[in-house]
N, C-alpha and C positions, 0 to 999 in steps of 0.2 A: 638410487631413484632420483628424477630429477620434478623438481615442485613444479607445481602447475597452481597461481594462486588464479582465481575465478569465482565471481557469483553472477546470477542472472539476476543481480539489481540492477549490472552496467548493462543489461535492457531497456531500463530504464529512461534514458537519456536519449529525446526526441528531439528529431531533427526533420526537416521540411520532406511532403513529399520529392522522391526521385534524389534526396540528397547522397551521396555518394558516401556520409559517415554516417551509416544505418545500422540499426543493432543488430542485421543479416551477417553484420560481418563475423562478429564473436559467435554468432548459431551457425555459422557455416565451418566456422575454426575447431570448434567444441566437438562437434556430431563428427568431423573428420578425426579429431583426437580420439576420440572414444571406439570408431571404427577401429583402431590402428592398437587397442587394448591388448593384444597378442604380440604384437612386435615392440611396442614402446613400454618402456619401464616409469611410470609416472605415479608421481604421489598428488592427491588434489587437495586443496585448500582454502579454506574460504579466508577470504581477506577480514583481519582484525578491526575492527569498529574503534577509533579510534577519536579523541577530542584535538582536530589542530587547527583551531580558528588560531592559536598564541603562535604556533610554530609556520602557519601560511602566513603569516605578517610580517613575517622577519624575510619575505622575500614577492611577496605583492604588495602593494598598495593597500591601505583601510578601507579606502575610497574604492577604488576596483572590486575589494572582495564584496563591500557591503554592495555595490550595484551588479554583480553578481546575483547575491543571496535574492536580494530585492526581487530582482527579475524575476527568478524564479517562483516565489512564496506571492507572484501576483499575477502568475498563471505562462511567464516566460513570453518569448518573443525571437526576434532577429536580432542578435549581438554584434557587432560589426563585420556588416554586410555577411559573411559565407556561415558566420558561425553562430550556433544557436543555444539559447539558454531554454528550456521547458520545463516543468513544474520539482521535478527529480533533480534536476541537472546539479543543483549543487552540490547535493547529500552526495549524489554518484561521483560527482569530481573528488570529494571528499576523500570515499570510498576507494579511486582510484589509485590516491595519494597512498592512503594505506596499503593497499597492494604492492603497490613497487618499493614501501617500506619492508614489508612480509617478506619481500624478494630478497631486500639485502638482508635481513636475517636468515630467513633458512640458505641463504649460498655460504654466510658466516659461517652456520652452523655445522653443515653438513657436510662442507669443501665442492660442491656440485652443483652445476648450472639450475638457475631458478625461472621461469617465466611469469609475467604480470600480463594476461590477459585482459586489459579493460579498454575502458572507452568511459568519456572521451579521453585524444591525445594530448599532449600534453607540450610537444617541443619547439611550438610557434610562440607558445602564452609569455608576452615580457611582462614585466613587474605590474603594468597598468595597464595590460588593456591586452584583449583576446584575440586569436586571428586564427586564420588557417584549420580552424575547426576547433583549436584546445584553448581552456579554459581556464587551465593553469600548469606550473614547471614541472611535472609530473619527476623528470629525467635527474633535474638539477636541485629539488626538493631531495628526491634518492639521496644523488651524491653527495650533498651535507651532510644529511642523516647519519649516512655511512660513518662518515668522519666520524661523529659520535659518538659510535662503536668502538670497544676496547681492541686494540693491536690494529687499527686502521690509520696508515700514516698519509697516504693517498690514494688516491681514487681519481683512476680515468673513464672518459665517457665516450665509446664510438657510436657515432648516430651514419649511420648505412641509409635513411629514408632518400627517398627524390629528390627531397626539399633540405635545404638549409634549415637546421633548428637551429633559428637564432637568437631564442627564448632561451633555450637553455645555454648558447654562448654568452647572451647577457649577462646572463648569471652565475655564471663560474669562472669568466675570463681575468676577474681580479681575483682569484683566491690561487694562491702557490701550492695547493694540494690537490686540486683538482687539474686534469688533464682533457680536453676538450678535443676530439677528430670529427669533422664532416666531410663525407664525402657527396655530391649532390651534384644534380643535374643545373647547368651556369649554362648563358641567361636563363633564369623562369623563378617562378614565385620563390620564395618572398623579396627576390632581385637583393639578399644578401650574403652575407660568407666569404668575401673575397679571399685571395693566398697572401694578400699582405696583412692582412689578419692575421698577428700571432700572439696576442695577450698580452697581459701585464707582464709574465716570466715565460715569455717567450712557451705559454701552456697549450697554445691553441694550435692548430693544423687544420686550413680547409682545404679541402680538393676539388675543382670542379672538374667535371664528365661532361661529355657534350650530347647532344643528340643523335640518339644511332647509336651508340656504344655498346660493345657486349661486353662477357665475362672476358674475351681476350684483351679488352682495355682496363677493365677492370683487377683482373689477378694481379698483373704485375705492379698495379699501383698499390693492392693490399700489400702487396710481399716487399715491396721496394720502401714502401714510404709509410703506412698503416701501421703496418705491423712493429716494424723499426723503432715509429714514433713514438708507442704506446706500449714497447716493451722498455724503451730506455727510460720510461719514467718510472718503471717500478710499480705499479700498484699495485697495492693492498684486495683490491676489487675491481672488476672490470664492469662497468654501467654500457649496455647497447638499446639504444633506443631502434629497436626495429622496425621499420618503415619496411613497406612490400610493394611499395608502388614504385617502384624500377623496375617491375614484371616488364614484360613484353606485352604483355595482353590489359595492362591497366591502360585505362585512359588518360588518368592524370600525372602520366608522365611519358617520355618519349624516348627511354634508354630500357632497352632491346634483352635486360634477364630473362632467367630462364627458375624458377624456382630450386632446381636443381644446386644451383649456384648456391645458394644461399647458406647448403651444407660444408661447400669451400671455402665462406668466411667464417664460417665457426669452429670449423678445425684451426683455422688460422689460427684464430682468436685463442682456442683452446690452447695455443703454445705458447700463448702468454700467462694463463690460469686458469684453473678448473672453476676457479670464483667468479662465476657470470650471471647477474641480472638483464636480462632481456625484458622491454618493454614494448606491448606493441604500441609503434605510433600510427604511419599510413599503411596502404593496401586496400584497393576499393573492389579491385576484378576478383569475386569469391572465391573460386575456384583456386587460381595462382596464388591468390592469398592464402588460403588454408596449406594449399601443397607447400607454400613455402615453411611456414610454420613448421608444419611436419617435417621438413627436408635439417632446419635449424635443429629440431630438439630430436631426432636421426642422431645429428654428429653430436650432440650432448651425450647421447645414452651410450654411445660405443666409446666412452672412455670412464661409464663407472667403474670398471673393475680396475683403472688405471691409478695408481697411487698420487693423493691431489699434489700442485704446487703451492 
């Protein structure tokens, strides 16, 4: 079975009209997962309610979280410029955090790909301050976490979104047990990630993609450099921050997938370990959004009966 953690609190979390990270996106992903209850083998879960104001300080700012909290608990607002805080917003970040915690426990547990369905995302948020719609390290929170765990000696993170998360590159780039891949659409937001970016232990890999690119520019860079990258480190766990806005059909990006694809990076993926956290981060076009989804936890479910690594 492969977990599916999700609640309809991360509904909760309001964002401007016409904004493009609307809570349509999780009720468009959901109602397609559930449609697909005959061919997907899934377990559902509701995300653990968890206290980590101690454990979100060891990797934000006091000052950031409290203006945060603040925001919210005084009726929310516009948080720099695209990104927005509303009355929910923090309990659901909260919320979020725990989910893609739930994630690296049941893939632990059960040797099988996990998904963390929330919102908001999380892999623009640096230590002080919000951007790109998320609100805190959703990705790089995981990844420590992980470590935490008994027989986890490392842990890598591939972020596949549009965009550079370089939130979570902040945040993991000095640690030697974390392992950090982006591949992203160069030039465009957040105008970071370069390839001479490679970490403190030479941990990091970014990749830039251009405009116009399809899965033929794409596969051979998975199979060539991706993969390579991120199996010669060994992990313990494999963290993917899923972004869907490389679709063809989104707006907020201009590299030419196909949802389809998306089951080609997870088989990939899968021959590095069965132990997969996926989170989503972007993906605004509903439709190619949910179909991607689907197409991702597809290639999950055709290797339960596969003995894990």
């Amino acid at each position: 079975m492969i977990s599916i953690i999700y609640s309809d609190k991360f509904l909760l979390h309001k964002t401007s009209n016409r904004h493009p990270e609307r809570p349509e996106r999780l009720q468009t992903i959901v109602k397609a997962l559930r449609q697909q209850t005959d061919n997907l083998s899934l377990d559902w879960f509701e995300p653990t309610p968890r206290d980590l104001q101690q454990y979100l300080q060891r990797f934000h700012s006091i000052t950031y979280i409290q203006k945060v909290e603040e925001m919210a608990s005084t009726g929310g607002g516009n948080f720099y410029e695209d990104t927005f805080v509303s009355p929910d917003s923090f309990d659901v970040a909260i919320l979020a955090i725990s989910a893609w915690m739930d994630g690296i426990d049941l893939a632990l547990k059960t040797g099988y790909p996990s998904f963390a369905l929330v919102r908001p995302p999380g892999h623009h948020a640096l230590k002080d301050k919000g951007m790109g719609f998320c609100l805190f390290a959703n990705a790089a929170i995981a990844a420590h976490y992980a470590l935490e765990q008994p027989g986890v000696k490392r842990v890598a993170i591939l972020d596949w979104d549009v965009h550079h998360g370089n939130g979570t590159q902040e945040l993991v780039e000095n640690n030697p047990q974390i392992a950090f891949c982006s591949i992203h659409q160069a030039p465009f937001f957040p105008f970071t990630g370069r390839e001479d970016e490679t970490g403190a232990y030479n941990n990091v890999l970014n990749i830039r993609v251009k405009k116009g690119d399809y899965i033929k520019e794409y596969k051979p860079i998975f199979e060539e450099r991706v993969i390579p990258f991120l199996s010669n480190f060994q992990p313990s766990l494999l963290i993917v921050s899923a972004g869907y806005d490389a679709n063809e059909a989104d707006s907020l990006g201009w590299v030419k997938l196909q949802p389809e694809d998306y089951e080609v990076f997870t088989k990939l993926c899968l021959g590095i370990t069965h132990k997969i956290v996926f989170g989503l981060e972007g993906g605004y076009e509903l439709n190619s959004l949910a179909q991607s989804v689907i197409h991702t936890i597809k290639a999950c479910v055709s290797i339960c009966e596969v003995p894990t690594r």
